[in-house]
N, C-alpha and C positions, 0 to 999 in steps of 0.2 A: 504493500500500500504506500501511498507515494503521502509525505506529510514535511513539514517545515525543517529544517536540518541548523541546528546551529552548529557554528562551526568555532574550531581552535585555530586562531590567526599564528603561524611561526614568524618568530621577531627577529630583527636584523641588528646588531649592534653598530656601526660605522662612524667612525673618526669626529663628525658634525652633528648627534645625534645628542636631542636632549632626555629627560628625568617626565617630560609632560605624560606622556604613553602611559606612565607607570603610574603617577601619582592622580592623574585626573580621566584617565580611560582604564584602568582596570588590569593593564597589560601586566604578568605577572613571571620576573625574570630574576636570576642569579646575578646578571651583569649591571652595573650603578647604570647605563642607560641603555636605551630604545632608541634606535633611530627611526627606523619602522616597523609595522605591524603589517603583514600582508591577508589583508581581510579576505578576500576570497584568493583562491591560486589553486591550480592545478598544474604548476610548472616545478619541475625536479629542483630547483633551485630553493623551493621552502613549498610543502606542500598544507593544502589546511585541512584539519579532521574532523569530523562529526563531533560531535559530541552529548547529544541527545538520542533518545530512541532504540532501535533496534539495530540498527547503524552505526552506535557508537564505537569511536576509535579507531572507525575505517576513515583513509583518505578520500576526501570528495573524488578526485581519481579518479581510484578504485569503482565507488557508488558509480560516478557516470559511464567507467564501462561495464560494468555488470549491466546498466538498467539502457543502456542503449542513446543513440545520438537524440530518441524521445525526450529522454530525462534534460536536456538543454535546449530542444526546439525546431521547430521546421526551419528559422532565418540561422542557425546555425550551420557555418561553410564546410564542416564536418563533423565526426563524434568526438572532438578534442574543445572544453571549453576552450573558447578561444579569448576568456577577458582574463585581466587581474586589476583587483581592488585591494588599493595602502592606504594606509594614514600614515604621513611622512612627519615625526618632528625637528626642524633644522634649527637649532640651539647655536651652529656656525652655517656657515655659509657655505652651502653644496658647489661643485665643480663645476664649471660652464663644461656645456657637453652639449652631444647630438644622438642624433637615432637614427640608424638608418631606415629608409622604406621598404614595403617586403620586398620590390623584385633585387633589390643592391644584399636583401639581408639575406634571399634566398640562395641568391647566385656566390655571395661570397662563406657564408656562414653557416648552408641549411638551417636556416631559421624565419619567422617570420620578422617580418619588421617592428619599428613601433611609435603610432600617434597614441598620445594619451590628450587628457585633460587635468584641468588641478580646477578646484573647489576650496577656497580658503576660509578654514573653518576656524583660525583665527589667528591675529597678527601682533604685535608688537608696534608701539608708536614707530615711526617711520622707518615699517620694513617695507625692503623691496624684491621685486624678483627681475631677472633680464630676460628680456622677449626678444628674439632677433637680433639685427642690427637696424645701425640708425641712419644706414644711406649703404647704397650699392655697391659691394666691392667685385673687382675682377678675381678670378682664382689665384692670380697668383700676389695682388694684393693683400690678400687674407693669409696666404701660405706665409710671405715675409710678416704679417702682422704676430702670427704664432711662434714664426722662430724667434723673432724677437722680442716676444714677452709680452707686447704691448696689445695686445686682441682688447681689453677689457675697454678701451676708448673711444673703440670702433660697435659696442653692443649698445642695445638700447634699456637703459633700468626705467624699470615704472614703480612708483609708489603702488600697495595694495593697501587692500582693510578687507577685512571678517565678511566674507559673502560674494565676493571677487570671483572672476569665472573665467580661467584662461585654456584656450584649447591650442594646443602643439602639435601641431601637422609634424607627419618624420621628416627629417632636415633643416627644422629649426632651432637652432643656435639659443641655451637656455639655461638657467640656473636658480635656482632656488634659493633665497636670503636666508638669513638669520632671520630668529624671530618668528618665524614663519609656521603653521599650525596646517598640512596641505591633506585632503583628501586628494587622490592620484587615481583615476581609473585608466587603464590602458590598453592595449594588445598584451596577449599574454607572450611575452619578451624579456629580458633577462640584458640585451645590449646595449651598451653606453659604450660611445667615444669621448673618451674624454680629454679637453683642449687645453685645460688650465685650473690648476690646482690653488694659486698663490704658495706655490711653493712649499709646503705643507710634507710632512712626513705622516707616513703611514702609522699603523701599531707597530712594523717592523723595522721602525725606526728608518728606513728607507724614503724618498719619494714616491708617491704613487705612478704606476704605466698612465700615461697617455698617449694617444693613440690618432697621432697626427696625420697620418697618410689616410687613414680611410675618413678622417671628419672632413680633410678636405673635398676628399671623393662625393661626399653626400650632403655636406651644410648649403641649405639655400641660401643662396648671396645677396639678397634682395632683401630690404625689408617687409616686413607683413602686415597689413593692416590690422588692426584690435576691433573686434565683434564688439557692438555695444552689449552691454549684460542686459540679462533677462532677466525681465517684469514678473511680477509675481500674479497669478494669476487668485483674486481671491473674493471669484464670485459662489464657492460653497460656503457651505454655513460652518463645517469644524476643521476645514483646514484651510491653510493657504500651498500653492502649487507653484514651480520654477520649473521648465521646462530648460535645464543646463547646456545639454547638447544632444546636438546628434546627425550622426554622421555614420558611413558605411559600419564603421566598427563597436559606435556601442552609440545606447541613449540615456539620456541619465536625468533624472529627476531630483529636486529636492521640497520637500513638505515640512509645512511649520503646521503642527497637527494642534490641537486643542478639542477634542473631542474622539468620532469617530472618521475611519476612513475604509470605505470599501474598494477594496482592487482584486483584480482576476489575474492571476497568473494561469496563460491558456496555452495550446499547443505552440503557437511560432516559437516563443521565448521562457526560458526561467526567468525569476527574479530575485535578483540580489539585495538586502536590506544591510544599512549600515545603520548605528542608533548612532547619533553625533550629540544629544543632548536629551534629557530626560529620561524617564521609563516608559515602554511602549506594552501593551497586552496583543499578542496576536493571537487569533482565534479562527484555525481552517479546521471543514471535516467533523467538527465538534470539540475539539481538542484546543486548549489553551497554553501559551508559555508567555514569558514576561522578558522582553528581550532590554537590558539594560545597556546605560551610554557606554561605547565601546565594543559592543557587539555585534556579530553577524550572521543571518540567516540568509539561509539559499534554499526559495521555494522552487523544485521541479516546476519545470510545461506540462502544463498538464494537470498541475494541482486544482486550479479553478478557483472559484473564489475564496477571498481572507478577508480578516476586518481587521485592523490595528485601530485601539482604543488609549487613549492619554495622552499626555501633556509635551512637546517633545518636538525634537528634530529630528529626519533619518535623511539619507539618501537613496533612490531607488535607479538602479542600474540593469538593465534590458536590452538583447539584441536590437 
């Protein structure tokens, strides 16, 4: 029987990673921080487990191939989830990097590529993040801009705040601030190029690889226009609605709930539940759980309708 699945996010510890994860989501770790939490994954690089039901303690994985390319939906491009959902906390300032696209990611790497999005769920007085660049370089402008250290003059920083909605097409040039509090949905992908560290030593006392031949290969040199952010839609009566994105590789929603909220998870797509603020009750099939801030659920396609009841914020992520 197919019913809500929460799941155990595996955590990431990494060099810029802050104590937020742990003290204010729930994240529960041996290491003084958390850099991320990888809320939903089905990538070998940190996989997440049930943890509920009769399912408990298997890899989502595992559930989605047992239960077939069904259990994630008809707009699903094969039986391999193909998302991954973080919550990123940047305590320092993450590496300017790129992603490559899947056909650069397929041909050099067998892998897919990777556009994601970020949702900032919350910021710090004047954090920033770097979006692209700030005027057009030639490739081999850029190339000399990275040997010589000086790339960061040639990006573009933009001020954020709590609610901010940025989507990164692969090949855009980017970084994540200090300060910074980021929900990240994205293709499920594992690759970073990375251009510029500020010189930073790893845990192993070393500098960290960057990986300057192939960013070149794949960074758009242009800069990118910024999407105006999206309106809340709040003509029901116990919640309000953000339609965040969406685009070939995922859609993603966010609800500021105050009551109840009916939604159907139906054959095209599962859906993924993120709590970012409050306590939420979900109720499919007759059956209740309480999914609190920092957690995650993933209802199969196919489950049909749910109701989430309380006071609260989540994310909701769908083919």
């Amino acid at each position: 029987m197919l019913y809500p699945l929460k799941l155990e996010a595996p955590l990431k510890d990494y060099i810029w990673g802050g104590t937020r994860l742990k003290s204010e989501f729930g994240k529960k770790t041996l290491t003084e921080k958390v850099a991320e939490s990888w809320e939903l994954s089905c990538h070998e690089a940190g996989l997440s487990r049930i943890k509920n039901g009769p399912e408990k303690g298997k890899p989502l994985k595992d559930y989605i191939k047992e239960h077939g390319k069904g259990s994630i939906g008809d707009k699903a491009p094969s039986a391999e989830l193909p998302l991954l959902v973080k919550l990123i906390d940047a305590h320092d300032n993450l590496s300017l990097q790129v992603h490559p696209d899947d056909d650069y990611a397929r041909s050099v790497e067998n892998s897919r590529g990777k556009t994601e999005m970020w949702y900032i769920v919350d910021a710090e007085p004047g954090a920033e993040l770097i979006y692209g660049l700030k005027e057009k370089m030639s490739r081999e402008e850029f190339a000399a801009a990275l040997e010589k250290g000086n790339i960061l003059h040639f990006c573009r920083s933009i001020p954020v705040k709590k609610g901010d909605v940025f989507f990164i097409p692969a090949g855009t040039l980017h970084a994540i601030g200090k300060g910074l509090l980021i929900a990240e949905i994205q293709q499920s992908c594992d690759l970073t190029y990375r251009v510029y560290d500020y010189n930073r030593l790893g845990n192993d006392g070393k500098p960290r690889k960057l990986h300057i031949g192939k960013a070149i290969s794949v960074t758009t040199l242009a800069p990118l226009p910024l999407a105006a952010q999206p309106q809340k839609i709040s003509i029901f009566a116990d919640y309000e609605c953000r339609l965040l994105q969406k685009c070939p590789y995922f859609t993603v929603f966010s609800f500021g709930l105050f009551g109840n909220c009916d939604l159907n998870a139906g054959l095209d797509s599962f859906h993924s539940l993120l709590c970012l603020k409050g306590q939420l009750a979900l109720t499919a099939k007759g059956e209740s759980m309480l999914i609190e801030k920092g957690e995650s659920v993933f209802l199969p396609a196919g489950l049909g309708a749910y109701r989430l009841n309380g006071t609260g914020e989540f994310l909701l992520t769908t083919l």
